[in-house]
C-alpha positions in Angstrom: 76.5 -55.0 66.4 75.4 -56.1 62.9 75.2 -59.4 61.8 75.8 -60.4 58.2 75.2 -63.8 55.9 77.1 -65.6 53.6 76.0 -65.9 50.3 75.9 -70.0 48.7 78.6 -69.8 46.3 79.4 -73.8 46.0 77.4 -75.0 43.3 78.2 -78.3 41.4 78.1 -77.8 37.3 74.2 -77.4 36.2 72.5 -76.9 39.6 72.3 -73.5 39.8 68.6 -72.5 40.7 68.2 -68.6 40.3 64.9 -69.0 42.1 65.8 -70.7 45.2 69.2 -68.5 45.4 66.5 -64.8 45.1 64.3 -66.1 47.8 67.0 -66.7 49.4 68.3 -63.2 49.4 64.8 -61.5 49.7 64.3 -63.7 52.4 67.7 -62.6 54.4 66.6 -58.8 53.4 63.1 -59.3 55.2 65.0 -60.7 58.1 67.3 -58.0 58.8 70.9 -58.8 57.7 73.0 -56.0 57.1 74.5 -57.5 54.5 75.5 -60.8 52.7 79.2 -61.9 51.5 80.8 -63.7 48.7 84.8 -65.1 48.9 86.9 -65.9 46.2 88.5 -68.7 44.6 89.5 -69.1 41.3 91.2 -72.3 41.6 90.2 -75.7 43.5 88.3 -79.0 43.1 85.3 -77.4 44.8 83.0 -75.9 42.6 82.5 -72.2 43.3 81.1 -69.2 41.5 83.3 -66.1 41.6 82.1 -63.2 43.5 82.0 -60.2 41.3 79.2 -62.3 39.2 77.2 -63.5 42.2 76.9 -59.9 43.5 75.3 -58.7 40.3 72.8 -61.7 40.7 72.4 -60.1 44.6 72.5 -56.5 43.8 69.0 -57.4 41.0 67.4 -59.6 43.6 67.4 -56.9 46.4 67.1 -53.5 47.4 68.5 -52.7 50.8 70.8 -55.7 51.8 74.8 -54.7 51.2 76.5 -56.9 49.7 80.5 -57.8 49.6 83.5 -60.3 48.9 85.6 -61.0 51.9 88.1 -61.5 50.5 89.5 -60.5 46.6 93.0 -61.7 46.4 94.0 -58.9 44.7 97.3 -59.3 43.4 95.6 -62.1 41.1 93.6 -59.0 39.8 94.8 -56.5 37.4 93.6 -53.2 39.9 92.4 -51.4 36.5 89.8 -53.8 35.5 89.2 -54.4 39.4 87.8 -50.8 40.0 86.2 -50.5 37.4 83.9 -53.4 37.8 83.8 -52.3 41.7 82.7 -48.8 40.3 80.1 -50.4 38.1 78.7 -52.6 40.7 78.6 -50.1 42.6 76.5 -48.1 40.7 74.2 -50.3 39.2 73.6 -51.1 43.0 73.1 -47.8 44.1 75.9 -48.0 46.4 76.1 -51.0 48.4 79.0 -52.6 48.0 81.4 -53.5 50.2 85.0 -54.4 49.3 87.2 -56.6 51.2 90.9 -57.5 50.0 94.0 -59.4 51.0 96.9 -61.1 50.0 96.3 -64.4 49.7 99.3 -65.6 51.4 101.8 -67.5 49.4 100.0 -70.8 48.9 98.5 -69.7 45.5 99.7 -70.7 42.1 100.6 -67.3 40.9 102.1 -68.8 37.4 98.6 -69.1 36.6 98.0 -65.2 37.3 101.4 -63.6 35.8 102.6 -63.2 39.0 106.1 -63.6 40.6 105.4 -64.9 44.1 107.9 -62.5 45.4 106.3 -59.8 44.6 102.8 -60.2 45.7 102.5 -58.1 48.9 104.0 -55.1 46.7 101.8 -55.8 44.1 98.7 -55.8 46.6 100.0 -52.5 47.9 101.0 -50.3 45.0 97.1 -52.2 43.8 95.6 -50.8 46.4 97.0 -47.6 46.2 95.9 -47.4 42.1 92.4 -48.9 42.7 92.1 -45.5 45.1 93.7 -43.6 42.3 90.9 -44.9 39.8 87.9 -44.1 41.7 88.9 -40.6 43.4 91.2 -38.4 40.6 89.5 -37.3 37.4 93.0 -37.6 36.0 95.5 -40.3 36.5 99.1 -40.0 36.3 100.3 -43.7 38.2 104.0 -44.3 38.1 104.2 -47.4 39.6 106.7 -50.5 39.9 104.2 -52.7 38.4 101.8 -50.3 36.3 101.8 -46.8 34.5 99.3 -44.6 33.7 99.5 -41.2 32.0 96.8 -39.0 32.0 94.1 -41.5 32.1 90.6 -41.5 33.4 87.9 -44.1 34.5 84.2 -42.8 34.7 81.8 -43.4 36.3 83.6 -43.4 40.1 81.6 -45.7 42.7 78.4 -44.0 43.4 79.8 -44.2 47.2 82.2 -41.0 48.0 84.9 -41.4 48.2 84.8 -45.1 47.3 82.8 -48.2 48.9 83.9 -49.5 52.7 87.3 -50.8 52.0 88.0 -54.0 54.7 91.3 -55.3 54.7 91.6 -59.0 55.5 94.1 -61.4 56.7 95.9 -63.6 59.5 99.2 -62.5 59.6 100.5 -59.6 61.9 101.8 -57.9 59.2 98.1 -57.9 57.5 96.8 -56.8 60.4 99.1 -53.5 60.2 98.7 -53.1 56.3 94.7 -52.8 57.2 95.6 -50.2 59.7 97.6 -48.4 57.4 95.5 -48.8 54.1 91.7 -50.2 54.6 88.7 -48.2 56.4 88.0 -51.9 58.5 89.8 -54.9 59.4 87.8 -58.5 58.4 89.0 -61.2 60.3 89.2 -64.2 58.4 86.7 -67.3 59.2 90.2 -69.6 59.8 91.2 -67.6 63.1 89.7 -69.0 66.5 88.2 -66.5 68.4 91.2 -66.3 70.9 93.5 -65.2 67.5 90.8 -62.8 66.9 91.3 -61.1 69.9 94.6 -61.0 69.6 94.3 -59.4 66.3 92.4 -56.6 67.3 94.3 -55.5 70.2 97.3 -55.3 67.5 94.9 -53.5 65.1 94.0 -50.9 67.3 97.9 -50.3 69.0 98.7 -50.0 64.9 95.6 -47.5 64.6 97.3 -45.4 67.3 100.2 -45.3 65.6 99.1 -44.4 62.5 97.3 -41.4 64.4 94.0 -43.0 63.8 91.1 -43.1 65.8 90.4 -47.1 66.7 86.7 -46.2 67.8 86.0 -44.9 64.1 88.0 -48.3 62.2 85.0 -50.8 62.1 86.2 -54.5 62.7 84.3 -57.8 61.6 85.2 -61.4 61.9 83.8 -64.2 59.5 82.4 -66.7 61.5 81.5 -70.5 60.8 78.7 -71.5 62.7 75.6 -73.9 62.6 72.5 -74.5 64.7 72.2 -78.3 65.6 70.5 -79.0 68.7 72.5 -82.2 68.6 76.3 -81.2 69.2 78.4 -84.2 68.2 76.3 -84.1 65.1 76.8 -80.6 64.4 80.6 -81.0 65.2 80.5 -83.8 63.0 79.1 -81.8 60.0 81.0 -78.6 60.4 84.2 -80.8 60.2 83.7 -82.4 57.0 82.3 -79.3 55.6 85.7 -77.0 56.7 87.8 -80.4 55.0 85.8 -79.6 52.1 87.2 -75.8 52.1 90.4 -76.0 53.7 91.5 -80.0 52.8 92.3 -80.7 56.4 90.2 -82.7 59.5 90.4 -81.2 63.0 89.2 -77.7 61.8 86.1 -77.0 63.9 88.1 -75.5 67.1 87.5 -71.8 64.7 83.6 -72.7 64.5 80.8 -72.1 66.3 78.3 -74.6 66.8 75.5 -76.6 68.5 72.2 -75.7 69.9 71.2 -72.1 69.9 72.5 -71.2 73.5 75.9 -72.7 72.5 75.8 -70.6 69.9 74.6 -67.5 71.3 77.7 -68.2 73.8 80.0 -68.6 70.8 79.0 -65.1 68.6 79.2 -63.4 72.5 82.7 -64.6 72.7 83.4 -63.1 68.9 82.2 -59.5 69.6 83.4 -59.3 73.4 86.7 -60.1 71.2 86.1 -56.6 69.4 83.6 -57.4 66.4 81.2 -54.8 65.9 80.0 -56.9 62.1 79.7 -60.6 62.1 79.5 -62.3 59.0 77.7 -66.1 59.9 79.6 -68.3 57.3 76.8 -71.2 56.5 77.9 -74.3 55.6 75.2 -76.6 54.5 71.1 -76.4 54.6 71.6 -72.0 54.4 67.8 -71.2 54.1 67.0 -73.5 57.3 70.3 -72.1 59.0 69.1 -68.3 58.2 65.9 -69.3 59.9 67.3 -71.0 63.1 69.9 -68.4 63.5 67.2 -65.2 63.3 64.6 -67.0 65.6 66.7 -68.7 68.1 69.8 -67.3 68.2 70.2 -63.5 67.2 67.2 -62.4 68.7 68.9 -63.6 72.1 71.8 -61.2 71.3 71.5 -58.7 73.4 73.6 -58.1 76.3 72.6 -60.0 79.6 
């Protein structure tokens, strides 16, 4: 079991602070977190940095914590430029990068990305399959629906062979399948209750089988919402306005975990008995005291009874 962070990505216009933002990383590196994870969205009231820039800021601030975006919607992306700033990052980070990628679903406003909405799960496949193109063949020759290439090449590849841990992310069944079919992991998105979780893996690992693969050797992870308040109607109260804040409804902290440290030591329990072998704890409000709480009082009580 590994147990990853989220990195603070909503920061209102001017009140950035570089400094609090590094000691906030060192500090999550001296702890022990595998890794720390950026999401994306372009789009949206809420003022959030995009990914690819915050993990340069994480990859200069640290040496041994991976870092990743869970998710890149990546038929919003062009896959050329996409790996090849994955390949740089990737370098310049010595190879620590982790990818995660999904669809999106169709609630997007793809006239804003050159995008005809009835082509977006093509697009994120034939994507995929030329982002894998760019960082493995010394020559590309890509004859594809959406985009041709003749003889091209991208140096340098991603200084992880063959390329960085590709995690495939979504809700739906048919995501679920696609990550079986095309990703090296499955990321469970922080929207699914635990219960949907499980569902979703036992569907992962019958596609796995399918697909001739070997489910013990597909890692899985879940992106979970939590926070440490040893007063539970208070910490119900805050997750709820904070998920509003994300998701623009009330009612949402059912997919949280939450409450004093043995509620949530109960609550990440229930997420890897469900089949997560990497949990990424999704923060959402006071992160350096949360990191804190959450290494002292309830990781460290992790371990199997």
């Amino acid at each position: 079991m590994h147990f990853a962070l989220s990195i603070p990505q909503r920061i209102a216009d001017g009140a950035f602070d570089p400094t609090r933002l590094r000691n906030y990383l060192t500090r999550a590196e001296e702890l022990g977190f595998q890794s720390a994870w950026t999401q994306e969205s372009v789009l949206g009231s809420a003022p959030t940095l995009a990914p690819l820039e915050l993990m340069t800021f994480a990859a200069a601030c640290t040496e041994r914590l991976r870092l990743g975006c869970a998710v890149f919607v990546s038929p919003l992306h062009n896959p050329v430029h996409l790996a090849k700033s994955i390949s740089t990052l990737d370098q310049l980070s010595r190879g620590r990068i982790e990818v995660g990628i999904g669809t999106g679903g169709r609630g997007r406003m793809f006239s804003a990305f050159e995008v005809d909405p009835a082509s977006f799960i093509a697009r994120f496949t034939e994507g995929v399959r030329l982002m894998k193109t760019c960082w493995t063949e010394p020559h590309i020759s890509f004859s594809g629906r959406f985009w041709q290439l003749d003889d091209a090449s991208m140096e340098p590849k991603p200084f992880q062979k063959p390329y960085p841990p590709l995690w495939i992310g979504g809700n739906h069944p048919a995501a679920v399948r696609r990550a079986a079919r095309l990703g090296t992991g499955f990321f469970g998105a922080g929207s699914s209750t635990t219960a949907q979780f499980g569902q979703q893996v036992s569907e992962l690992r019958a596609a796995l089988v399918e697909a001739h693969q070997n489910p013990t050797t597909f890692p899985i992870a879940k992106r979970v919402y939590i926070a440490v308040d040893d007063n539970t109607t208070r910490a119900r109260e805050r997750v709820d306005a904070a998920l509003k804040q994300i998701y623009g409804a009330s009612g949402l902290s059912t997919v949280a975990v939450y409450g004093p440290p043995s509620a949530c030591i109960a609550g990440l329990r229930e997420v890897a008995a469900a089949g997560a072998e990497l949990i990424q704890l999704h923060l959402l409000f006071d992160d350096a005291e949360q990191m804190e709480r959450l290494a002292a009082e309830v990781l460290s009580e992790m371990e199997p009874d």
